[in-house]
DOLUMLUM-805676 format. One line per 8 residues: number of its first residue (from 1); for each residue x, y, z of C-alpha. Coordinates in steps of 0.25 Angstrom, whole numbers, plus 5000, padded with zeros to 4 digits. Example, Ala and Ser with C-alpha at 12.3 -4.5 7.8 and 13.67 -1.06 7.14 Angstrom:
% residues 2
1 = 5049,4982,5031  5055,4996,5029
This chain:
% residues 301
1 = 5610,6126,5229  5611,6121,5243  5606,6130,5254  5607,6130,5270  5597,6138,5276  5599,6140,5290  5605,6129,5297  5606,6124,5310
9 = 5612,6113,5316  5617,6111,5331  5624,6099,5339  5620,6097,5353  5619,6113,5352  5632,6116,5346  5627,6125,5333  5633,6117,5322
17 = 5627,6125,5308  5622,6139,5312  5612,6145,5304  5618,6143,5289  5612,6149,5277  5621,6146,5264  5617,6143,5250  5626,6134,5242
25 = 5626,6139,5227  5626,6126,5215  5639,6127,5207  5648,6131,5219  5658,6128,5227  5653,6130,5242  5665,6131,5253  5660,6130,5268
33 = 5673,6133,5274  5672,6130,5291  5681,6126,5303  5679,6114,5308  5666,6112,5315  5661,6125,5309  5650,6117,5306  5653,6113,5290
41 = 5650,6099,5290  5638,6100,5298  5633,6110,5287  5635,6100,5277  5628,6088,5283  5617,6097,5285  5619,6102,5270  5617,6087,5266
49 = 5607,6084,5275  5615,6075,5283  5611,6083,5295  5598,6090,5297  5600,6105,5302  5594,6108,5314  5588,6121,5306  5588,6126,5292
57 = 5588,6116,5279  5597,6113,5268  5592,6113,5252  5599,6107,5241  5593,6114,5228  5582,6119,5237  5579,6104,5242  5581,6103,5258
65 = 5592,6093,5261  5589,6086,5273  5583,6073,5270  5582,6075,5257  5589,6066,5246  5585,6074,5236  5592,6083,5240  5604,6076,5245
73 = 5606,6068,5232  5611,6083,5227  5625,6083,5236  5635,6073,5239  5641,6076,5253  5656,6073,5255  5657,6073,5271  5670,6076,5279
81 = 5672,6062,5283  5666,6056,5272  5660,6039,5270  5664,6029,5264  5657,6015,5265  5668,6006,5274  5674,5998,5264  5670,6006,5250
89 = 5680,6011,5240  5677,6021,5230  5669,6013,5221  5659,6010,5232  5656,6023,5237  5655,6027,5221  5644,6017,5219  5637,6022,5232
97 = 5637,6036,5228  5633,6033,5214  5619,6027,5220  5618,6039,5229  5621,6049,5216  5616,6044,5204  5625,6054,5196  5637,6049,5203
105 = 5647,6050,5191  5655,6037,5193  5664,6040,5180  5671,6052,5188  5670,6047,5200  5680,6034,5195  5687,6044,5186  5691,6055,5197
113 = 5695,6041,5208  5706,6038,5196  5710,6054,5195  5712,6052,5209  5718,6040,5211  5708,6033,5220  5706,6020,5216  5689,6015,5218
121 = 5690,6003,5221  5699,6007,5235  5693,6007,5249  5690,6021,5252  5696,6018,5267  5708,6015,5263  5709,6029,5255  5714,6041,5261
129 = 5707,6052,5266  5708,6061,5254  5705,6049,5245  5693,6046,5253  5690,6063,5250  5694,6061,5234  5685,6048,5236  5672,6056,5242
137 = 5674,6066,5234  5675,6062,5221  5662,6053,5225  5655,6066,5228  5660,6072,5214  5655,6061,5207  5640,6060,5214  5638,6073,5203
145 = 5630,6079,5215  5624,6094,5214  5632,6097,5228  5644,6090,5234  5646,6095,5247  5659,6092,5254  5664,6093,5269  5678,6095,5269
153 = 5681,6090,5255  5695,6094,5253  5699,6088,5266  5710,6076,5264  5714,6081,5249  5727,6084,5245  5729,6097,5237  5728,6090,5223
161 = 5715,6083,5227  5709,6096,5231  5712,6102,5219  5707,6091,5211  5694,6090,5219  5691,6105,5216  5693,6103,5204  5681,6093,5203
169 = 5673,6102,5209  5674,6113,5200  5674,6103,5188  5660,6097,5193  5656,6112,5196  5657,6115,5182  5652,6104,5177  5639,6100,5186
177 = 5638,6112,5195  5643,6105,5207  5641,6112,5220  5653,6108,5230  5652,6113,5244  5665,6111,5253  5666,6114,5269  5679,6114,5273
185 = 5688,6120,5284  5699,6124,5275  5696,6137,5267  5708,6134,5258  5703,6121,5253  5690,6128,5246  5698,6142,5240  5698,6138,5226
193 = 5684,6129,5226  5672,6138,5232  5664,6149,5226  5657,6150,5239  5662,6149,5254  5653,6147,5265  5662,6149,5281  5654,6141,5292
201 = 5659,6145,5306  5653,6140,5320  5641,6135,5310  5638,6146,5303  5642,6153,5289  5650,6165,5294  5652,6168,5277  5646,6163,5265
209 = 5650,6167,5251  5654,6166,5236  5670,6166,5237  5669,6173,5223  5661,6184,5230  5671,6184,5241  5683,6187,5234  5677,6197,5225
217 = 5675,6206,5235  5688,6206,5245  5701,6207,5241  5713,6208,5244  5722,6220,5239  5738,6222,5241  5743,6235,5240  5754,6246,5245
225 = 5750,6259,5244  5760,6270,5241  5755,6279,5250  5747,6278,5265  5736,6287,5259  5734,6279,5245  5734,6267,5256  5722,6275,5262
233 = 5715,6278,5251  5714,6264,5247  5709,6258,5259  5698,6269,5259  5694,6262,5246  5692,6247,5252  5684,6239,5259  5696,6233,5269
241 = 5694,6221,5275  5708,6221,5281  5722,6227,5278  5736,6218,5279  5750,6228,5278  5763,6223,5276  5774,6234,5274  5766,6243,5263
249 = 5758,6232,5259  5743,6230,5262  5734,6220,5260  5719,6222,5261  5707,6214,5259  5696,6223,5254  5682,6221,5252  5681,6224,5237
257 = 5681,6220,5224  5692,6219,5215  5686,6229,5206  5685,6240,5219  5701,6237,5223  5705,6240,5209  5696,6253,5209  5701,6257,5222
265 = 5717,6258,5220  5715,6264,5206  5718,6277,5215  5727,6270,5225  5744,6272,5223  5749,6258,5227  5762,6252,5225  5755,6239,5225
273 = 5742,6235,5224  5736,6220,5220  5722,6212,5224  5724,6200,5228  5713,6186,5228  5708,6183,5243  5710,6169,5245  5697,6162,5251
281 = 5703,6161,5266  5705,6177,5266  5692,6179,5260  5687,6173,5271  5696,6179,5282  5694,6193,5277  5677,6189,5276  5676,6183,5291
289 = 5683,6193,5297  5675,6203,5291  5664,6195,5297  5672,6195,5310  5678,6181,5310  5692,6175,5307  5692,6164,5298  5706,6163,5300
297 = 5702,6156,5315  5690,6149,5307  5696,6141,5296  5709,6142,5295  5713,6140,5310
């Protein structure tokens, strides 16, 4: 487990990390979801101990981070403008890493650069930018650490690449218990990847929480009533977050479970009535507001 207890970090006394506590479960996939300069990147250098916080302390497996390569020998960190040595191609930067990480697996590593289509014996500046991305990632996969921890990792990749990343991940997931965590600015990027999602705004975590949790209980539920006072009586027996009407049709999200919803129209005369899946972007809308933000001005502009 990685934990952040209490961090701090200023730049000439502009509060860049303010006060954040977040556990990192093994065996998940954690989303940092932020604007840009929300503070993301500069939680994750002090989550690798790139940066020292100016309070608080990092702990991989209960070992503190900073200055420690114990404990760093644990992660491989995929930076938002990630190196490469000047004239390497990926050959090169594999036998690098594989002295870094003695568990580096250089069969996949050469097997996914052929799935891909990325020849190792290329320069890596000659390659694109979502090459060089496959590139880095694929070096991170392959270092077989406990934790890979990845600043904008989508960014660059085509659809067909992202899908085929994630579904890396969830096959290391399974098989080793690899623990991604992904920051990003792009809530839709990490939809169908997390199991828990932490937002960071102005530096701090305004929500943290398992998505699972999440979308068990709120919901949303369609309906036309046949009459106003079956309308009422319905509403009396939920937990409304907000109500959408079009013509006869409303649209609630509700704080409850399925199980509740069910229960409460069993009594109700509708003409139409159906629960819907919340995306992970309306989730979040309808959890900020509630906590008196708008994401929508947040993350998605």
């Amino acid at each position: 487990m990685i934990e952040l207890k209490a961090l701090n970090k200023s730049f000439d006394g502009i509060k860049a990390v303010d006060n954040i506590n977040v556990d990192i479960k093994e065996g998940n996939v954690f989303g940092l979801i932020g604007t840009n300069g929300a503070g993301k990147s500069t939680v994750m250098r002090i989550m690798t101990g790139i940066l020292k916080p100016d309070s608080g302390e990092v702990f991989v497996d209960g070992e503190k981070v900073y200055n420690n390569v114990s404990a760093k020998s644990k992660f491989f960190f995929i930076s938002d403008d990630q190196y490469f040595f000047a004239t390497a191609n990926a050959k090169d930067m594999e036998r690098y890493y594989s002295r870094i990480y003695p568990n580096f697996d250089k069969g996949a590593f050469y097997e996914y650069m052929v799935r891909f289509g990325l020849d190792p014996q290329r320069k890596i500046n000659t390659f694109s930018k979502g090459m060089k991305r496959q590139v880095i990632l694929l070096l991170g996969i392959c270092s077989n650490t406990k934790y890979l921890i990845c600043d904008e990792t989508f960014d660059g990749l085509d659809p067909v690449m992202r899908q085929s990343i994630k579904s890396i991940f969830a096959s290391e997931i399974d098989k080793r218990q690899l623990t991604p965590i992904i920051a990003s600015h792009n809530l839709r990027e990490l939809e169908d990847i997390c199991d828990h999602v932490g937002l960071l705004h102005k530096g701090g975590v305004l929500l943290s929480k398992d998505l699972e949790d999440m979308k068990c209980g709120i919901q949303k539920v369609q309906c036309v009533f046949k009459t106003d006072g079956e309308r009422e009586k319905a509403e009396k027996l939920m937990n409304i977050i907000k109500d959408e009407k079009r013509g006869s049709l409303h649209t609630y999200t509700v704080r409850e479970t399925q199980e509740s919803i069910i229960n409460a129209f069993a009594g109700i005369e509708t003409i139409f009535f159906e629960i819907l899946p919340l995306s992970l972007e309306e989730i979040f809308i309808s959890e900020t507001e509630v906590a008196g933000y708008d994401i929508k001005k947040l993350i998605l502009g």
